[in-house]
C-alpha positions as CSV (number, residue, x, y, z in Angstrom):
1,X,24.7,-185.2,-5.2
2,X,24.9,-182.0,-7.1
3,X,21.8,-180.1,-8.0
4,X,20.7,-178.2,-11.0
5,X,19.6,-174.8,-10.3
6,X,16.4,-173.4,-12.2
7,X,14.2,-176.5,-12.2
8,X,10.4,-176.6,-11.1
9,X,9.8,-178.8,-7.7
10,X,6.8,-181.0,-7.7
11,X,5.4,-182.9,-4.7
12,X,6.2,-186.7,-6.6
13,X,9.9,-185.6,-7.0
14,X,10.0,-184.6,-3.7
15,X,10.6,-188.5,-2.1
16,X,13.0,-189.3,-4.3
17,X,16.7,-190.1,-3.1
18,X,19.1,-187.5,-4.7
19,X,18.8,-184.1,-4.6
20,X,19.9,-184.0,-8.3
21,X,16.8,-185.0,-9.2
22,X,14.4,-183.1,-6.8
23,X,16.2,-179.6,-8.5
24,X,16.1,-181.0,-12.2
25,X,19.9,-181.7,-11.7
26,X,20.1,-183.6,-14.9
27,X,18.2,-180.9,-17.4
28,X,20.3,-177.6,-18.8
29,X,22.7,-175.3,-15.9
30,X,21.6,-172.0,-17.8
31,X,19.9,-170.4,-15.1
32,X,23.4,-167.6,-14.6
33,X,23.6,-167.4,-18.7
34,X,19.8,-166.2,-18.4
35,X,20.5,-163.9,-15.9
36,X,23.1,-162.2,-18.0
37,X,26.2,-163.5,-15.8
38,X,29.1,-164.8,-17.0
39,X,31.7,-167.8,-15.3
40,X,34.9,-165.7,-16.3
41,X,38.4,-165.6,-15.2
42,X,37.6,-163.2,-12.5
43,X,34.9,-165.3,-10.5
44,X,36.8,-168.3,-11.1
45,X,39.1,-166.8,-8.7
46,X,37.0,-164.9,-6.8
47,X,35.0,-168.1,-5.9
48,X,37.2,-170.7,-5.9
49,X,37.6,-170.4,-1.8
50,X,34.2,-171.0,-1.5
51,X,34.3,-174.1,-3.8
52,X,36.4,-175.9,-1.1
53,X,33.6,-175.9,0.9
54,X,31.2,-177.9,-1.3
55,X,33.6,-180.1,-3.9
56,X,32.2,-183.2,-1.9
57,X,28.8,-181.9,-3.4
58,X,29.0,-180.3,-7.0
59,X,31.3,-181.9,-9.5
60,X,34.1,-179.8,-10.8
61,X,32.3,-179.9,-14.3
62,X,29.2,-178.4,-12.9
63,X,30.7,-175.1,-10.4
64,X,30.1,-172.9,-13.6
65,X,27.2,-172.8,-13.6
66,X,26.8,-171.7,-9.8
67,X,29.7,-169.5,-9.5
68,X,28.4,-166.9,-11.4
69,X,25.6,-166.5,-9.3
70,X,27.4,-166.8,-6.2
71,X,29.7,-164.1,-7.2
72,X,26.7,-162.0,-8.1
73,X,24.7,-162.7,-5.0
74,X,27.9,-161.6,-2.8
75,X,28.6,-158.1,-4.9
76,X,24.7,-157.4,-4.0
77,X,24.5,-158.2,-0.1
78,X,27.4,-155.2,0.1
79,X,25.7,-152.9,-2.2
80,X,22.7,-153.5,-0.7
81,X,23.7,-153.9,3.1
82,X,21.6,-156.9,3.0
83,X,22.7,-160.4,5.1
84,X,21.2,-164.2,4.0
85,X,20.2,-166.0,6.8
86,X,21.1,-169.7,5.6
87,X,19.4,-172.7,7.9
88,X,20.6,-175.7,8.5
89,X,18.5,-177.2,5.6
90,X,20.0,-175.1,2.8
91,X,21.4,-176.8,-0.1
92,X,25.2,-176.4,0.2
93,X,25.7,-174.2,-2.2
94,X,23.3,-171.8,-0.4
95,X,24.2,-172.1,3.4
96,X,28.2,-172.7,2.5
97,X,28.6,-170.1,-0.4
98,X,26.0,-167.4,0.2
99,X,24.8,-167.9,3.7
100,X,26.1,-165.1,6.2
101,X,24.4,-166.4,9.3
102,X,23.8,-170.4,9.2
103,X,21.9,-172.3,11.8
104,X,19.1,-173.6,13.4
105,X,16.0,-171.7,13.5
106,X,16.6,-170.4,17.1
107,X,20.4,-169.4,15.9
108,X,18.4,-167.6,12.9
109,X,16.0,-165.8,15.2
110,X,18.8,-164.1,17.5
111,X,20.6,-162.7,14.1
112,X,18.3,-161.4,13.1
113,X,17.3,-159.4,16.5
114,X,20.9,-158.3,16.5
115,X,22.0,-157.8,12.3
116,X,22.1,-153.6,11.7
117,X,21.4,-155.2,7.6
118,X,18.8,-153.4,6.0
119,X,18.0,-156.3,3.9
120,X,17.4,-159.9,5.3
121,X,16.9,-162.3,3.0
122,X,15.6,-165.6,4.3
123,X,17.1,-168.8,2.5
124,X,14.5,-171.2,4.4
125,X,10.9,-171.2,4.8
126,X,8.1,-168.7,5.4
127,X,7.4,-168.9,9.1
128,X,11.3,-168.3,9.5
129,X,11.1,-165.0,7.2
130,X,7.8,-164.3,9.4
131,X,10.1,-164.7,12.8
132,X,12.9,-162.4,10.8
133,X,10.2,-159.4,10.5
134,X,8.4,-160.0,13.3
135,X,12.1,-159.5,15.1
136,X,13.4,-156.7,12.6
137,X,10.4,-154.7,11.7
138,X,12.4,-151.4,10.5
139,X,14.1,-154.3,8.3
140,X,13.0,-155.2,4.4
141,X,12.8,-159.4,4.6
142,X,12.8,-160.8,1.2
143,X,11.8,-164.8,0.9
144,X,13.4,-166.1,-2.5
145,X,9.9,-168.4,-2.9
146,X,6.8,-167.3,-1.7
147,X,5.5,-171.0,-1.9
148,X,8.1,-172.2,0.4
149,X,6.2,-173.4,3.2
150,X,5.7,-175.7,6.1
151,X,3.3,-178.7,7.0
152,X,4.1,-177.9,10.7
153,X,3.0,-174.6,10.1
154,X,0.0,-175.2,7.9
155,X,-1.5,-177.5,10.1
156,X,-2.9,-174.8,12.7
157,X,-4.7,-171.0,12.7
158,X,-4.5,-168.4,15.1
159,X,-8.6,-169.3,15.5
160,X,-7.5,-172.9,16.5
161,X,-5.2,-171.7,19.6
162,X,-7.9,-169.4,20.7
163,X,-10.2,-172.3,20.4
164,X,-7.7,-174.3,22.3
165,X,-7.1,-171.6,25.4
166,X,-10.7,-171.3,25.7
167,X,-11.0,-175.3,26.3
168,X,-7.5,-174.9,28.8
169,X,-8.2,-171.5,30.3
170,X,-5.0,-170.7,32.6
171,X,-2.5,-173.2,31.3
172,X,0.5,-171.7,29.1
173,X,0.4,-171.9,25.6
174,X,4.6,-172.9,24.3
175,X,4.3,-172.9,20.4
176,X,7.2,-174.2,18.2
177,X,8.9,-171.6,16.2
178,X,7.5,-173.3,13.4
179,X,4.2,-171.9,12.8
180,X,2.4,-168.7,11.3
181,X,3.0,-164.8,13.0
182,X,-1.1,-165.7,13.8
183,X,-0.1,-168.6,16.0
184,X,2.4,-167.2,17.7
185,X,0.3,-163.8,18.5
186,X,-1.8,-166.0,20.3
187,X,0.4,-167.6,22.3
188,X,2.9,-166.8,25.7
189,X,6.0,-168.4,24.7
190,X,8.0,-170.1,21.8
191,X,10.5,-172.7,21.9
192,X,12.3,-174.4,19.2
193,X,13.7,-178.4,19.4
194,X,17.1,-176.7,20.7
195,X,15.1,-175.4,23.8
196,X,11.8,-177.0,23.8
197,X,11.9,-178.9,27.5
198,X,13.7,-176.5,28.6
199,X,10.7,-173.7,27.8
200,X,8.5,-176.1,28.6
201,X,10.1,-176.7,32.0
202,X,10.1,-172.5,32.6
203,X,6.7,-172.0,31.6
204,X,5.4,-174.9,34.0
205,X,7.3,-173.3,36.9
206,X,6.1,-169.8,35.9
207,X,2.6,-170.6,35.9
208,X,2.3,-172.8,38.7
209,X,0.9,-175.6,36.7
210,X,1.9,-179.1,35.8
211,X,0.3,-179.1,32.2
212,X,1.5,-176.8,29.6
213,X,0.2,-176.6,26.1
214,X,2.8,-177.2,23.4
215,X,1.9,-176.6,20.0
216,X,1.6,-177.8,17.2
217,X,4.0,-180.7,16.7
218,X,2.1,-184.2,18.1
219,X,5.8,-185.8,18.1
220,X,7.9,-183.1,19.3
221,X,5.1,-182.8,22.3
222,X,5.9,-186.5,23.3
223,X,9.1,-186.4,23.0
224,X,9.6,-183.3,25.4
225,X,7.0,-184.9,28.2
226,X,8.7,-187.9,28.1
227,X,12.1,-185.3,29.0
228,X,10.3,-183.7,31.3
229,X,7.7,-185.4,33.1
230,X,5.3,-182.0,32.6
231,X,1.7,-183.4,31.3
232,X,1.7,-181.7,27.7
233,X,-1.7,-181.1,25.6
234,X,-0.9,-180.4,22.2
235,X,-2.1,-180.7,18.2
236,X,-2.0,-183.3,15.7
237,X,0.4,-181.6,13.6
238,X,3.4,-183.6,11.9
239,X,6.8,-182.9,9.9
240,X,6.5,-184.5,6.7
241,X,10.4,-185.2,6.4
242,X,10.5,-186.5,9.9
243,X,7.5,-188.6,10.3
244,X,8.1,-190.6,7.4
245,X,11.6,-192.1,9.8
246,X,10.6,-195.4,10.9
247,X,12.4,-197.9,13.9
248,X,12.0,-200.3,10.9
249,X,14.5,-197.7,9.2
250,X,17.0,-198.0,12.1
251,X,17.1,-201.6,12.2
252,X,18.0,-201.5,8.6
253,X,20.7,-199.2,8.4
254,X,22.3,-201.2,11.7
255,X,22.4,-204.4,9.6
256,X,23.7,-202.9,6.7
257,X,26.5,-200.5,8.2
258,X,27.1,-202.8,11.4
259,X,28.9,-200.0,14.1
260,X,27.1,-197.2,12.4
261,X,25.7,-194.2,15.4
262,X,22.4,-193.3,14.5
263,X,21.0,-189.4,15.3
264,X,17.6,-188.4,15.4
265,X,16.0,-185.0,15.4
266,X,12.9,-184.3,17.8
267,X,10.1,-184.1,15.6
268,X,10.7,-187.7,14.5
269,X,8.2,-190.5,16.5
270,X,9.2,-191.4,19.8
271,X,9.7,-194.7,18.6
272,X,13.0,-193.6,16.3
273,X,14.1,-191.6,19.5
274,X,14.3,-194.8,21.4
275,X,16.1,-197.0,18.5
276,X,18.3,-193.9,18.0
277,X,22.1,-193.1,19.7
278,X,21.3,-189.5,20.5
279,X,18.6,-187.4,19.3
280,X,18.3,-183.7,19.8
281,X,18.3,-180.2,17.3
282,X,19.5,-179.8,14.4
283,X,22.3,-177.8,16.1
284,X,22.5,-180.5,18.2
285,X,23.5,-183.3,15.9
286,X,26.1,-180.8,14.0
287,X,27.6,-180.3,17.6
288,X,27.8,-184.2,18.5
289,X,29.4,-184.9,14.7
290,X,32.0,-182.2,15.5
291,X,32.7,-183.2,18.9
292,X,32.1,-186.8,18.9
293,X,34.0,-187.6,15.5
294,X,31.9,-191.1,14.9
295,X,33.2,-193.1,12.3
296,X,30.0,-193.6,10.7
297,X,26.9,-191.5,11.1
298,X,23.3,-190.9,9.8
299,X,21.2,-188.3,10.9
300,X,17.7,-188.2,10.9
301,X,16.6,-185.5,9.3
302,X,16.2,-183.3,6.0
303,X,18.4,-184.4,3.5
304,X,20.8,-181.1,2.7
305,X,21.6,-181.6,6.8
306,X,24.0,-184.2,6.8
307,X,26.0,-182.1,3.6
308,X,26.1,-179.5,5.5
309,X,27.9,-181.2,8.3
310,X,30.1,-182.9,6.2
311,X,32.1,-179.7,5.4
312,X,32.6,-179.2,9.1
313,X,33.6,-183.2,9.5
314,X,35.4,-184.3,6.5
315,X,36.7,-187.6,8.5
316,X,33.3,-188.8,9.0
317,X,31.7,-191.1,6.8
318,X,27.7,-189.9,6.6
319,X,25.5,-192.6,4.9
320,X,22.5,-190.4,3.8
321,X,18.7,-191.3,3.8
322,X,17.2,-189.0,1.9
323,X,14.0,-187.3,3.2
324,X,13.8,-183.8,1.2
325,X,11.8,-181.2,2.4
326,X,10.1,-180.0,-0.9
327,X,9.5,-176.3,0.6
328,X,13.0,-175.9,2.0
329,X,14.3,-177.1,-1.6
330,X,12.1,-174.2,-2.9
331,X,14.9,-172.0,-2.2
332,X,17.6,-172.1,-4.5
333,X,20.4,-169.9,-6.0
334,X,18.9,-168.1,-8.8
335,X,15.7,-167.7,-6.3
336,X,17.9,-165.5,-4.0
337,X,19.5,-163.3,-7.1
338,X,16.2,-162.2,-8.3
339,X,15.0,-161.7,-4.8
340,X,17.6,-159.5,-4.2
341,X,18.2,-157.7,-7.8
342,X,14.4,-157.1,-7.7
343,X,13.6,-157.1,-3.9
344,X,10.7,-159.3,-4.7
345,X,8.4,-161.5,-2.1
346,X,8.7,-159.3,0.7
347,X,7.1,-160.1,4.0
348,X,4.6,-158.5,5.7
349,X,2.8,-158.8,8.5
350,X,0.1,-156.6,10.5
351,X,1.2,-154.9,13.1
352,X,-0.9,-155.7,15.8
353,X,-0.2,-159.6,14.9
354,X,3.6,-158.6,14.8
355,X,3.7,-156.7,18.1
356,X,1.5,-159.6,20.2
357,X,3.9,-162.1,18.4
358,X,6.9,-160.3,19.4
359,X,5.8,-161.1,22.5
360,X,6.1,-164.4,22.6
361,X,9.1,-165.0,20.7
362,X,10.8,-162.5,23.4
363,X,9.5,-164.4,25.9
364,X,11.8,-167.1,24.6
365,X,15.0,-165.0,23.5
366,X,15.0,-163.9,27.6
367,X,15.7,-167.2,28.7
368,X,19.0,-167.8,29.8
369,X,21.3,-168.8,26.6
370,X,22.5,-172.9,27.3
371,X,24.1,-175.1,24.6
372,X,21.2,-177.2,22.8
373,X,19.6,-179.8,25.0
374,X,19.9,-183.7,24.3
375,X,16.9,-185.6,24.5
376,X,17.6,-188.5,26.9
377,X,17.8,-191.6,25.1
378,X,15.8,-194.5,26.4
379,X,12.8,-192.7,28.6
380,X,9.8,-194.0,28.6
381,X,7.2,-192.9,26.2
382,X,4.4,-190.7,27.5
383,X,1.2,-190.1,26.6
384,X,0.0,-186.3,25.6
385,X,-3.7,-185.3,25.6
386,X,-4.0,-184.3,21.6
387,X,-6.6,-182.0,20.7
C-alpha cells in the first residue's frame, strides 16, 4: 500500500481501493531526483529510524525515493523554525516521517495555539490551515495544496448561518471545526467529533435552551442528539468518505472476518453507528486500538487512518476498506518541500473574519480538557430539524 509521490489526483481515482493508485504509485519515483536531492549514504542513515515506522507501508525497494525528501523536509523545519502539523489522515510517510504534531483536528488546533514556530505548515486540509492562522496570526501558515479542500466545508457560507440565526434568533449556533473562517465568524462556539455532545451539551446549558444549532454536518447532528437528548437543527451537509459507509458494509465484513470489532467515526449515518462496536473520533478509535488490543479491527473512516494506527498497534490485524479522501491525499511529500523551500500557498484571512472567528474557536479551547467522548452505541435514532 505504498504510494508514488508526484502524481496528479483526479476525482475517478479517488474511489478506488489502494492508495498506490490514487497517488500514481505505479508511474516513475523521480519527484526527489527533480528536486535536485539525492538518496545517498548519509540519509540512508539519517532516515533509516524513521523507516521503522512505515515498512508495513512502503516496500524496501521504494524508501529511495522518499527518503530524500524526508531528509530535506527535516533540515528545513530547523532552519526555518517552522513545525508540520500532520492529521490523522496523512499518508504515513507524512504524519510518521515529517509530522511534528499528529492528531485529530481538535489535537491540531491546541498546537497550534501553543507552537512558538514561526512557520506552520498544515499537512491536511484548508479549513485546518484556516483554524492554524485564525489561532497563530503573528504565524506564516503555509498549505502544501491550495486545492485541498473539504465537502463539509464547501457545503455552507457565512451568508447561510446568518440566514440560519435570523430564522432561530436566540438559539446557539455550535459549528464543526470543519468549515470556512466565514462560518465560524458567524457562529458562538465550535466543536469537533472528539467534543461535539459535549459542546453541544454546554452551549444548551449556557443559553438556557433545549435546541442548539449544530452546523453543518446532517449525520454528525443526529448522531450527537441521539447522545444527548438536546433537539438539534442543523444543515444538509455530508462527508464524502463517511457517507459512502453503509450497515450493508458491516454486515459484510462480519461474514467475512467472523469475530472482527467494527469502529465507526461520527460523521458516518446513524445507521453504521448502530451496526458498529464503538464509534467515536478519530482520536477515539486510535485510543480504543491501543488500549483495547482487538484482534481484528476496521475503522470506519479515511483510508490513511487505520495505517496510521497500525504503527502504534503492530499486533493488530486491520482489514482496510478503503474510502480516500481525495483533498486530504492532495497533500503529499514533494507538496510540503516546495511549500516550505518556496513558502508558497500561504493563508490568509481578514482580520475582522479572523478575530470574530477566534472567538468561537476560543469559546471551545475554554472548555474543560476530557479524553475524547464515545458515542453510546445502540441509542435510539433521533430526528433533527434540517434546514
Amino acid at each position: 500500500m505504498a504510494r508514488i509521490i508526484d502524481a496528479p489526483l483526479t476525482t475517478s481515482e479517488s474511489s478506488g481501493c489502494d492508495p498506490r493508485a490514487v497517488h500514481g504509485t505505479w508511474g516513475a519515483l523521480d519527484a526527489a531526483a527533480r528536486r535536485g536531492l539525492a538518496y545517498t549514504p548519509e540519509v540512508a542513515a539519517e532516515t533509516a529510524p524513521l523507516y521503522e515506522h512505515v515498512k508495513h507501508v512502503i516496500p524496501a525497494v521504494e524508501w529511495p525515493a522518499y527518503a530524500p525528501l524526508i531528509s530535506a523536509i527535516n533540515k528545513m523545519k530547523r532552519a526555518k523554525h517552522a513545525v508540520i502539523l500532520a492529521h490523522n489522515y496523512m499518508t504515513a510517510e507524512i504524519f510518521h516521517c515529517v509530522g511534528d504534531f499528529r492528531g485529530d483536528s481538535l489535537q491540531l488546533a491546541r498546537e497550534a495555539a501553543e507552537t512558538d514556530a514561526a512557520v506552520i505548515v498544515q499537512a491536511g486540509v484548508h479549513f485546518m490551515a484556516e483554524t492554524s492562522k485564525i489561532l497563530a496570526p503573528d504565524k506564516t501558515v503555509l498549505i502544501p495544496d491550495m486545492r485541498a479542500g473539504c465537502s463539509l466545508a464547501a457545503s455552507i457560507t457565512g451568508a447561510d448561518v446568518r440566514l440560519i440565526k435570523q430564522r432561530f434568533p436566540g438559539l446557539p449556533v455550535v459549528t464543526y471545526v470543519n468549515t470556512s473562517a466565514d462560518v465560524k465568524a458567524e457562529s458562538d462556539v465550535c466543536c469537533t467529533s472528539s467534543n461535539a455532545a459535549a459542546v453541544v451539551e454546554w452551549a444548551a446549558r449556557e443559553w438556557g435552551v433545549d435546541r442548539v444549532i449544530l452546523l453543518p454536518d446532517e449525520f454528525l447532528a443526529k448522531n450527537v442528539a441521539a447522545q444527548t437528548g438536546i433537539k438539534i437543527i442543523s444543515w444538509h451537509g455530508r462527508c464524502e468518505v463517511h457517507e459512502r459507509f453503509t450497515a450493508e458494509d458491516i454486515t459484510e465484513l462480519r461474514a467475512a472476518h467472523p469475530g472482527i470489532v467494527i469502529l465507526a467515526h461520527p460523521e458516518c449515518p446513524p445507521d453504521v453507528m448502530a451496526a458498529s462496536d464503538f464509534a467515536g473520533s478519530t482520536a477515539a478509535l486510535q485510543d480504543y486500538v491501543v488500549e483495547k488490543r482487538p484482534a481484528k479491527v476496521v475503522l470506519l473512516t479515511e483510508c490513511s487512518m487505520s495505517d496510521n494506527v497500525a504503527a502504534a498497534a503492530p499486533d493488530v490485524d486491520f482489514v482496510r476498506p478503503c474510502n480516500l479522501c481525495p483533498h486530504m491525499k492532495r497533500i503529499t511529500l514533494e507538496g510540503i518541500y516546495d511549500a516550505l523551500a518556496n513558502m508558497q500557498h500561504e493563508v490568509i484571512i481578514p482580520e475582522d473574519v479572523r478575530v470574530r472567528a477566534k472567538k468561537a474557536i476560543d469559546a471551545m479551547l475554554a472548555l474543560p480538557k476530557e479524553k475524547p467522548r464515545a458515542f453510546e452505541i445502540g441509542r435510539p435514532e433521533v430526528a433533527v430539524e434540517l434546514v
